[in-house]
C-alpha positions as CSV (number, residue, x, y, z in Angstrom):
1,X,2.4,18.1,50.5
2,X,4.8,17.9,53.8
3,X,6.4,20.8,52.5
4,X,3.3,22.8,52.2
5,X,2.3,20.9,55.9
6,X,5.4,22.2,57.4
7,X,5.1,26.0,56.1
8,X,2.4,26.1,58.0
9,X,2.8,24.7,61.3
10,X,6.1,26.9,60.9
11,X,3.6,30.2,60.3
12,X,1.3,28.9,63.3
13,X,4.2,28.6,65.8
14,X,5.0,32.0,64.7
15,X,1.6,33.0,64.7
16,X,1.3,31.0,67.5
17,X,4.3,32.1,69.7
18,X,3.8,36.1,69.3
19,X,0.4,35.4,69.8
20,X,0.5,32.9,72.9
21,X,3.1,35.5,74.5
22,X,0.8,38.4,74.0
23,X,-1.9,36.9,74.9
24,X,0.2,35.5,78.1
25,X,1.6,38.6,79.1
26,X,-2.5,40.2,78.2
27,X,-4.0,37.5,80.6
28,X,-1.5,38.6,83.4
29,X,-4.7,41.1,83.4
30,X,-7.1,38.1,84.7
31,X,-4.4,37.8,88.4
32,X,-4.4,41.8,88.5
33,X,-8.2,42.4,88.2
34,X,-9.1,39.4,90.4
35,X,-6.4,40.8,93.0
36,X,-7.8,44.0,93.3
37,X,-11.2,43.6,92.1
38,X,-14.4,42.0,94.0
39,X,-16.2,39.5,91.8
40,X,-18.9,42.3,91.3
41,X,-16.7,45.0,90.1
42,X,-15.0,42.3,87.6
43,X,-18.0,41.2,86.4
44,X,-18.9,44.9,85.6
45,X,-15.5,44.8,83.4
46,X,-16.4,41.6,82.3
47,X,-19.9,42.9,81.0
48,X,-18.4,46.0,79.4
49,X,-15.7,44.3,77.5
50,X,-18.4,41.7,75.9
51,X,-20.3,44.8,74.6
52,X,-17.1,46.0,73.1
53,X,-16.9,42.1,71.5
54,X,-20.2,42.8,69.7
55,X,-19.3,46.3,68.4
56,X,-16.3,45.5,67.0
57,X,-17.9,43.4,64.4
58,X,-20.3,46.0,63.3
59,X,-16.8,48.8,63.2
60,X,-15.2,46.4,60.7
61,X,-17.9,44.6,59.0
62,X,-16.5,41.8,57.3
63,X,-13.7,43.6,55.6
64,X,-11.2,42.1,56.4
65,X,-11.8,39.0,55.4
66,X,-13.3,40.7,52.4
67,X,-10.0,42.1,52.0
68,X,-8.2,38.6,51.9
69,X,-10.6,37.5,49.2
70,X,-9.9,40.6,46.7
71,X,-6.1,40.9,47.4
72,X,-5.1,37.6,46.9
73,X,-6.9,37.5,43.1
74,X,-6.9,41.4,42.1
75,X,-4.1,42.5,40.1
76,X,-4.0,46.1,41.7
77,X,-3.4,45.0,45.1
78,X,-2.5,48.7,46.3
79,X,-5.9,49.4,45.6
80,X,-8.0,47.1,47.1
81,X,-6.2,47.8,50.3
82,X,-6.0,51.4,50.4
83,X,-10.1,50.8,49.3
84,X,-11.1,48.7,52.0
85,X,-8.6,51.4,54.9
86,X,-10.0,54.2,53.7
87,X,-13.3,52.5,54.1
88,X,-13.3,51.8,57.8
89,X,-11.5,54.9,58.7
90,X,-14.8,56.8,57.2
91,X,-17.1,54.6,58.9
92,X,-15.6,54.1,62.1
93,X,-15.2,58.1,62.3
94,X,-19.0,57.8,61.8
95,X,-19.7,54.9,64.4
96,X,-17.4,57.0,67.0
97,X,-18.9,60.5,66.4
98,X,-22.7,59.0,66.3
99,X,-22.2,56.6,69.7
100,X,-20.5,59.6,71.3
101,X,-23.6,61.6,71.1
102,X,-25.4,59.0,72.4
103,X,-23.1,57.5,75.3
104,X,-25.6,58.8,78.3
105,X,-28.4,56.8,76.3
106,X,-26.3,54.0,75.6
107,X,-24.9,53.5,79.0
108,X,-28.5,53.7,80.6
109,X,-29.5,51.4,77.9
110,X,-26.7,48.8,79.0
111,X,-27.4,49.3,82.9
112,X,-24.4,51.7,83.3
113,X,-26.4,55.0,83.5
114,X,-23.9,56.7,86.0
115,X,-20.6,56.2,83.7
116,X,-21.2,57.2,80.2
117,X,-17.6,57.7,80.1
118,X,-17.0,53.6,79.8
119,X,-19.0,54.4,76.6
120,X,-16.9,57.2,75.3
121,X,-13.8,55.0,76.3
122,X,-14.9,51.8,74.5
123,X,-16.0,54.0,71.3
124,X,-12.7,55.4,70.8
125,X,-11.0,51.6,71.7
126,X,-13.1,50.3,68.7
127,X,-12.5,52.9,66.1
128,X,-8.7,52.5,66.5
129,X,-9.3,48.9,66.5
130,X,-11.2,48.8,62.9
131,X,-8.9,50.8,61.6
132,X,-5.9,48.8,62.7
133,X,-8.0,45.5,61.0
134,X,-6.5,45.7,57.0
135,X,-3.1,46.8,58.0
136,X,-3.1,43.6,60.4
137,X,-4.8,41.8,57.2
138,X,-2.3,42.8,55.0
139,X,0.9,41.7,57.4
140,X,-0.8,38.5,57.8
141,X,-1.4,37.9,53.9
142,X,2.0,39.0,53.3
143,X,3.0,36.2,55.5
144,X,4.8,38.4,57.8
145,X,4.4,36.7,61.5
146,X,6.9,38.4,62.9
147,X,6.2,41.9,62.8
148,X,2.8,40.9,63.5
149,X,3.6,39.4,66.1
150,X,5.6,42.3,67.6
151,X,3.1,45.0,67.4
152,X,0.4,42.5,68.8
153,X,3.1,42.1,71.5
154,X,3.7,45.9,72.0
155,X,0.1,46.7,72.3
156,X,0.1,43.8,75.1
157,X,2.8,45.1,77.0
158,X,1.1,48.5,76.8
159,X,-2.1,47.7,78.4
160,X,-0.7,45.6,80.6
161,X,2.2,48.3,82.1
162,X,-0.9,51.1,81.9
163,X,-3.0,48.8,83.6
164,X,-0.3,47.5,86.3
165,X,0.7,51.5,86.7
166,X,-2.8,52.1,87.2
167,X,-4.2,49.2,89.7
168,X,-1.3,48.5,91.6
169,X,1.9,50.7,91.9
170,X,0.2,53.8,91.4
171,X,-2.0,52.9,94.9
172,X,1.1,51.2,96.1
173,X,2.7,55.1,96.1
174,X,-0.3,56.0,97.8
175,X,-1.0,54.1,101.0
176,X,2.1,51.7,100.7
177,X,0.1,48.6,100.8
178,X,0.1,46.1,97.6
179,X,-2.5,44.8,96.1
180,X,-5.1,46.6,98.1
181,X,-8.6,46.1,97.1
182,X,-10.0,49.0,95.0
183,X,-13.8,50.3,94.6
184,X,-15.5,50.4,91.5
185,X,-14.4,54.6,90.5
186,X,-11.5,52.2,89.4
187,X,-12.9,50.6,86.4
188,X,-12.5,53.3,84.4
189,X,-8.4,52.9,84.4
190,X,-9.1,49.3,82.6
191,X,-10.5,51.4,79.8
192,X,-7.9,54.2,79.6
193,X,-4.7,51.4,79.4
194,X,-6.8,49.9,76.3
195,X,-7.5,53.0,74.5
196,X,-3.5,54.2,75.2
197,X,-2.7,50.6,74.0
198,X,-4.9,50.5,71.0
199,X,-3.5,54.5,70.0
200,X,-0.2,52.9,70.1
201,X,-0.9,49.8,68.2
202,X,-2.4,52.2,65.5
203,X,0.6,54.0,64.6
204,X,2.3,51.2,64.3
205,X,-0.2,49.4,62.2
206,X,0.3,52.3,60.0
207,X,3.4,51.9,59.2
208,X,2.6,49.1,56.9
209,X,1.1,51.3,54.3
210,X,3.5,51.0,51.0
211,X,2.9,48.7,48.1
212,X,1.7,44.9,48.6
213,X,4.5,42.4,48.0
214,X,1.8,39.7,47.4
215,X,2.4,37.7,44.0
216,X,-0.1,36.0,42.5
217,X,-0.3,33.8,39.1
218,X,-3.3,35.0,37.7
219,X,-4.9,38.5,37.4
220,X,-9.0,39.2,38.3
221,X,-11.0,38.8,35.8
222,X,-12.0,42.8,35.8
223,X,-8.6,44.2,35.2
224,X,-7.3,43.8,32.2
225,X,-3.6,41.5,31.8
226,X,-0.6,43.1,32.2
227,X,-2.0,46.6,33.6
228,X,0.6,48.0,36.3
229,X,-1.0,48.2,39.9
230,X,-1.7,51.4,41.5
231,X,0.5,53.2,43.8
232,X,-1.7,55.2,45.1
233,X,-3.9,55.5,48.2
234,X,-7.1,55.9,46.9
235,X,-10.8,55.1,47.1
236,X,-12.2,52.5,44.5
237,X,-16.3,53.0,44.8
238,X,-16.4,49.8,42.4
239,X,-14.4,47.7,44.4
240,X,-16.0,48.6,47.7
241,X,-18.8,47.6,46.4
242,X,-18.1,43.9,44.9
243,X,-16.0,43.6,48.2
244,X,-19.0,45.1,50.6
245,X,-21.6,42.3,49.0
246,X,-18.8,39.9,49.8
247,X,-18.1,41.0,53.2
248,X,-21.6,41.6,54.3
249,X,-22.9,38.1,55.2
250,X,-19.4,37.8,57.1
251,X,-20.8,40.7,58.9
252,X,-23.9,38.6,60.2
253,X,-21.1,35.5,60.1
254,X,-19.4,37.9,62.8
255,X,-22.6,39.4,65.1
256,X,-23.4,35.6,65.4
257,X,-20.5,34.5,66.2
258,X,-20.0,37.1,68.7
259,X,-23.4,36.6,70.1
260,X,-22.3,32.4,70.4
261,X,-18.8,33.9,72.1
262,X,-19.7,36.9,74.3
263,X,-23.9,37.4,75.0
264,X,-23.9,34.4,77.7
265,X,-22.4,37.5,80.1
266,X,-24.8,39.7,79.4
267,X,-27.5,37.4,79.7
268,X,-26.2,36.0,83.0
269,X,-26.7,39.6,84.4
270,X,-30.6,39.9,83.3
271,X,-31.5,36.0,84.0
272,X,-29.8,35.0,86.8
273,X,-32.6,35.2,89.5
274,X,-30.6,37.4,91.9
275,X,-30.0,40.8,92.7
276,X,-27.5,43.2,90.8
277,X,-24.3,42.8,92.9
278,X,-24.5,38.8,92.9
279,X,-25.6,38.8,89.3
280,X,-22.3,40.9,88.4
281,X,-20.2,38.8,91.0
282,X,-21.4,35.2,89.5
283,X,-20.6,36.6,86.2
284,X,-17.0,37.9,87.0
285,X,-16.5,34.2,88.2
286,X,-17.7,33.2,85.4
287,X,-15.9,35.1,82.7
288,X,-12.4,34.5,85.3
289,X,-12.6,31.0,85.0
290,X,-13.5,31.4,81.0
291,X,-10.4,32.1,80.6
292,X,-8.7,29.0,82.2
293,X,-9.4,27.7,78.9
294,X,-6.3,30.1,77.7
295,X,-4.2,27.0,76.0
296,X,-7.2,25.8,74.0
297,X,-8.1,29.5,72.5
298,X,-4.6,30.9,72.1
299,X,-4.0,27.7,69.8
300,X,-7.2,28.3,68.2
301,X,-6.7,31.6,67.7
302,X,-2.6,31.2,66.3
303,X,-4.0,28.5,64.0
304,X,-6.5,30.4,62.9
305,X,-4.3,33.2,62.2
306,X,-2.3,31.2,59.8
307,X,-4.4,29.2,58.5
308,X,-6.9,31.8,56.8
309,X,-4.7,33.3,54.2
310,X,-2.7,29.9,54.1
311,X,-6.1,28.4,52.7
312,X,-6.6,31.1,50.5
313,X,-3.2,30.8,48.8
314,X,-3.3,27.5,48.3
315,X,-7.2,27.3,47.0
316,X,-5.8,26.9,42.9
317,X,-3.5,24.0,43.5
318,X,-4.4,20.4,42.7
319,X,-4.1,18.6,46.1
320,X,-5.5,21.5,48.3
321,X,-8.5,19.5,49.5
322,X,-5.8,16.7,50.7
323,X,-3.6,19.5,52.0
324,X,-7.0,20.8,53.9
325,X,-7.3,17.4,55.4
326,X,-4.3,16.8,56.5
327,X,-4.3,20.0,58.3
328,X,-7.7,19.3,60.0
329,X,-6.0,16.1,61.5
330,X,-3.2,17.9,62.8
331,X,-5.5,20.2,64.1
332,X,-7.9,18.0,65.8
333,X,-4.1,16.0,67.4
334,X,-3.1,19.3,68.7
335,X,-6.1,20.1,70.5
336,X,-7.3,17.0,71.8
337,X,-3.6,17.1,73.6
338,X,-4.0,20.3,75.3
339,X,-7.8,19.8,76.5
340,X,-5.6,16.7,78.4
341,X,-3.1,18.8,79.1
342,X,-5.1,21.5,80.9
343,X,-7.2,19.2,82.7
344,X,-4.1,17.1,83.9
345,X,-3.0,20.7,85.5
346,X,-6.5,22.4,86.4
347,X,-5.6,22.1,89.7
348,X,-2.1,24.1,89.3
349,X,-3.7,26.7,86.4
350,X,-6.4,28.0,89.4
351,X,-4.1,29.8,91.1
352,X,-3.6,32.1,88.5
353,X,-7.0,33.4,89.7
354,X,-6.3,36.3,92.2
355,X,-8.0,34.4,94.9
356,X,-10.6,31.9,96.2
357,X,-13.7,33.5,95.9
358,X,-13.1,32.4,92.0
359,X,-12.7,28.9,92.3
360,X,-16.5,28.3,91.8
361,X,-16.2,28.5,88.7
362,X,-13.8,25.7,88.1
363,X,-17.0,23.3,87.2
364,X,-17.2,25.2,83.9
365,X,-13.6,24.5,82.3
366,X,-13.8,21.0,80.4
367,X,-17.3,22.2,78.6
368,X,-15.5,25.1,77.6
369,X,-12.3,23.7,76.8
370,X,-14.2,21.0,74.3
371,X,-16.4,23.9,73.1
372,X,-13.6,25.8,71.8
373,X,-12.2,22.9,70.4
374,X,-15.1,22.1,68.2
375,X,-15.7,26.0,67.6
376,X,-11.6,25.5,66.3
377,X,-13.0,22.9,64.3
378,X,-15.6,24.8,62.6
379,X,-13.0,27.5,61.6
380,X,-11.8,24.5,59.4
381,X,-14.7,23.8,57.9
382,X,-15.8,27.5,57.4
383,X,-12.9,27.3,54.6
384,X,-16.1,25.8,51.7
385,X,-18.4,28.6,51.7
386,X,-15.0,31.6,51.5
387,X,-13.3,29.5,48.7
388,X,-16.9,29.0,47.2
389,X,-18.0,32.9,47.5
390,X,-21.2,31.5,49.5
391,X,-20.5,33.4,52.9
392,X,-24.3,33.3,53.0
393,X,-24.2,30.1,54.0
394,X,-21.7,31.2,56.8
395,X,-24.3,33.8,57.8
396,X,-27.2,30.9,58.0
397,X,-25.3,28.8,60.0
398,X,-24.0,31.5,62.2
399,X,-27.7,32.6,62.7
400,X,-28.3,29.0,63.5
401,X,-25.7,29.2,66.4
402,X,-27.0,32.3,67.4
403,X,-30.4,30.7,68.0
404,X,-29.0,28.2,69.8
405,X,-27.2,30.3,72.3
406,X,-30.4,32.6,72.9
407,X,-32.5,29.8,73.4
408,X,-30.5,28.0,75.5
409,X,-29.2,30.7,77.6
410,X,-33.0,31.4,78.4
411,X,-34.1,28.1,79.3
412,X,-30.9,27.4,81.7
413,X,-29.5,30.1,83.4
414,X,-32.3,30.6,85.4
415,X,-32.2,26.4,86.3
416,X,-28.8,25.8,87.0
417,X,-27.0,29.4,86.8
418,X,-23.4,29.9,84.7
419,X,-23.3,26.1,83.9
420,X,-25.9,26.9,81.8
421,X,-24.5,29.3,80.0
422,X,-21.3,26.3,80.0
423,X,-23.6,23.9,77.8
424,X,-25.1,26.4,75.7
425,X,-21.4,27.9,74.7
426,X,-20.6,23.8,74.2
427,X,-24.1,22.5,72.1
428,X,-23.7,25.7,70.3
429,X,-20.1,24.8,68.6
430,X,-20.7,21.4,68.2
431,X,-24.2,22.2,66.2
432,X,-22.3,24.6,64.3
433,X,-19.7,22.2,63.4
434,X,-21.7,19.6,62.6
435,X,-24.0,21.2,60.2
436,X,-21.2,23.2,58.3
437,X,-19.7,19.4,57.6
438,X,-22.6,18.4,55.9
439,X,-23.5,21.0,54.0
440,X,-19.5,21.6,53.3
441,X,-19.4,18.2,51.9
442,X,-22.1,18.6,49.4
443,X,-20.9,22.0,47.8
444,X,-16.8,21.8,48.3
445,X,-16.1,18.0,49.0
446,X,-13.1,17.5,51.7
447,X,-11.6,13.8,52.1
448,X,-11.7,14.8,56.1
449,X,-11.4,11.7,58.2
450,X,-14.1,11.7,60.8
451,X,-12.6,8.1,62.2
452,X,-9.5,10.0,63.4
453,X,-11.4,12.7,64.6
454,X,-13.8,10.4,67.3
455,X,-10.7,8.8,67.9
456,X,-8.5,11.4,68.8
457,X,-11.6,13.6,70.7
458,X,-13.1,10.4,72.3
459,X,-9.5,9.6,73.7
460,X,-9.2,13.4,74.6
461,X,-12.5,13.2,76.6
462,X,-11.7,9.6,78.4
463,X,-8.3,10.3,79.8
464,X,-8.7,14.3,80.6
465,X,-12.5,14.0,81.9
466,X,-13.2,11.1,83.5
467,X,-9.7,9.8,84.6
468,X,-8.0,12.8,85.7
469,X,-10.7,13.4,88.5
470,X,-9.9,9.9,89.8
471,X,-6.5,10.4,89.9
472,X,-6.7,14.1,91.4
473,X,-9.0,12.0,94.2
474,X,-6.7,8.9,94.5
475,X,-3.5,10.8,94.8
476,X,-4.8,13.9,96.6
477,X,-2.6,13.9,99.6
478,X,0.5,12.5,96.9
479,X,1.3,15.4,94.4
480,X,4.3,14.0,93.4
481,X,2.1,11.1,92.2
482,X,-1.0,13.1,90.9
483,X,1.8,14.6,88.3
484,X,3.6,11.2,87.8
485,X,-0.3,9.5,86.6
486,X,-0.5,13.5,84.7
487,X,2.7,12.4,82.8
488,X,1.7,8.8,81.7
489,X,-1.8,10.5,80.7
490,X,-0.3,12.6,78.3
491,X,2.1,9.8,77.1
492,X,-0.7,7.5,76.5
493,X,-2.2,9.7,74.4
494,X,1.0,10.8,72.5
495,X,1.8,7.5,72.0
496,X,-1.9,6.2,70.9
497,X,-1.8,8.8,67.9
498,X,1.8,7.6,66.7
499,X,0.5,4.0,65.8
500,X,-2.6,5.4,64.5
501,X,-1.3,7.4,62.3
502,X,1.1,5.1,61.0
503,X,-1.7,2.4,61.0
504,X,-3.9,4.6,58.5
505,X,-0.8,5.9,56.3
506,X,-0.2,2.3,55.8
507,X,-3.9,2.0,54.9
508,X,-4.1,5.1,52.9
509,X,-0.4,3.6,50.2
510,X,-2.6,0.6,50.1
């Protein structure tokens, strides 16, 4: 089982390195918009890009977690995967077409009636996106990181350059002043490095197209033994179908989970009880220091990268539900170390905001950072219902979250503003995870050990929460001791999960 432990933490660092350098190099956009950018103007990109968020799961649908299912069962894996491509290139060709004849009403709808061409921009952004999905899928099933990795990385440096070019050297050449502070006309250069990027990224993507290397021991039930796989690229209606029921409650599982990650921005702008230009500002604070939370998500994110076709594969064997434990343990280690680690640093990771007019938003970093690590929790868990074909329950519970995060949002924004919004993200994930535990327990029973889990999360919340502030106000005028106390923080904790573990192996040869 340490073998099978150890292939993949290797696939999440890989996962996790390509991902945590794209993703660095992509949030080197946060310094350059809040540079040049007023909080109002940011919050406008802030607003548009959690639109694009909730599109993107309608462009794709499910499929591509659909497509994991089917490919790592179906003997013709060729056709399952030129099925599900061909499938979102049609649709998303639709969507495009469809919500370009409808960007003036769509933009007025949205509160952007005087640039329908943000509309036009993110349209074309999301049908190169959903049809870069599968060939993504398929790298990542092959258990091919690397390559990935690099055209994740590519796209990154991309829309980064584009977006540099654009915001800062380009008006550089122009009045020979850096980092000037640009009007709102602006925005619409954050849109055209994306869609360049996401062009890119797409012919890359492409490239993957030739046979699937995936092996598997068994065949699906509907093909018969021992029939050679396809080699063409060709539609399957048959398959689309038994992999569209499949994919569609993912499809809600994805809108709800969307709603839970992205809607508290748009709601911010309709419920705070100010005018436009604050709303926008208060919300570009808040989505700026959102992403302070960058450890905590990238990790989440890599892990979950891995870990979905690692589940998959390893679904048949005899000792999966230990292996799944095990791996939920490590998990829960890992992230209960960086929530300390980021707090231990806060005070060092705010500069990466452009400036102070940011720093506001600080308040709203440890709910965050403990909400994403109980939403990276409930990707564990999530594992039941997709080994189980019951992604209905995955819909229910999303829906459930969903509710949550509507209601919530309503009741306190307009009492205590973007903290709010904070809470609701944070009840939200942990309601989510709690309620897919129980009802994964009673359909696909997992040996997960909840004890280690309050340990490791209580300890996370003691010594990143409530001590660090006291040291940050004991040692304010003493950096050089703030970072010492920092250091023993961490080591406390590093050293508190060595003896436990070893305390429960013991336990667990008994």
């Amino acid at each position: 089982m340490n073998s099978i432990i150890k292939k993949l933490a290797g696939q999440t660092f890989i996962y996790g390195f390509s991902t945590m350098l794209a993703r660095f190099i992509n949030y080197m956009l946060l310094p350059i918009h809040t540079a040049v950018f007023i909080p109002a103007d940011y919050g406008v990109i802030s607003a548009l890009y959690s639109y694009v968020s909730l599109f993107i799961v309608l462009f794709t649908y499910g499929m591509e977690t659909g497509f994991f299912r089917f490919a790592t069962n179906h003997h013709d894996k060729q056709r399952i995967y030129s099925t599900a491509q061909i499938s979102l290139l049609f649709s998303s060709t639709i969507f495009f077409i469809l919500i370009s004849f409808f960007a003036s009403s769509i933009a007025r709808f949205i509160g952007f009636a005087e640039h329908p061409e943000y509309i036009l921009c993110f349209a074309a952004v999301l049908a190169l996106d959903a049809i870069s999905a599968v060939p993504f899928a398929r790298l990542r099933i092959e258990n091919r990181p690397v390559k990935y990795g690099i055209i994740k990385l590519i796209n990154v440096l991309v829309n980064v350059g584009l977006t540099a070019w654009f915001l800062i050297i380009q008006p550089f050449i122009n009045s020979g002043e850096w980092l000037i502070q640009l009007n709102a006309d602006s925005i619409i250069y954050v849109l055209i490095s994306n869609l360049i990027a996401s062009a890119v990224t797409l012919v890359l993507a492409v490239g993957t197209v030739r046979n699937l290397r995936i092996k598997t021991k068994s065949n699906s039930i509907d093909e018969p033994a021992g029939q050679e796989p396809s080699n063409k690229f060709k539609f399957d209606f048959a398959i689309w179908k038994k992999m569209f029921r499949y994919s569609l409650p993912l499809l809600i599982v994805g809108l709800a989970g969307m709603v839970n990650e992205t809607l508290d921005r748009v709601l911010l702008l309709h419920l705070l009880p100010y005018g436009d230009k604050q709303n926008f500002s208060l919300v570009g604070i808040y989505s700026a220091c959102y992403k302070l939370s960058i450890l905590m998500t990238l990790f989440v994110g890599a892990y979950r990268m891995a870990a979905e076709p690692f589940f998959f594969n390893e679904a048949n064997k005899a000792d999966a539900k230990k292996i799944y434990a095990q791996t939920m343990n490590y998990f829960v280690i890992a992230c209960s170390f960086l929530f300390i680690f980021v707090m231990c640093f806060l005070e060092y990771f705010k500069y990466f905001l452009g400036n102070e007019s940011y720093y506001t938003g600080l308040q709203i970093v440890p709910v965050l950072l403990l909400a994403n690590l109980f939403l990276g929790v409930y990707y564990n868990l999530t594992i039941w219902y997709k080994l189980t074909d019951k992604t209905i329950y995955g819909s229910y519970i999303s829906l459930f979250g969903a509710g949550i995060t509507i209601g919530l949002n309503f009741y306190l924004i307009p009492k205590i503003g973007f903290m709010g919004s904070a809470w609701t993200t944070l009840a939200c994930y942990s309601m989510m995870m709690i309620v897919s535990y129980f009802l994964g327990q009673k359909i696909y029973f997992v040996p997960y050990s909840i004890k280690r889990f309050l340990l490791y999360v209580g300890l996370a919340l003691f010594l990143g929460w409530f001590c660090n502030p006291f040291y940050h106000q004991l040692f304010e005028s003493h950096q050089a001791l703030y970072l010492l106390a920092s250091a023993i923080t961490l080591a406390l904790f590093v050293c508190v999960v060595f003896f436990a573990e070893k305390f429960w192996k013991q336990i667990e040869r008994q």
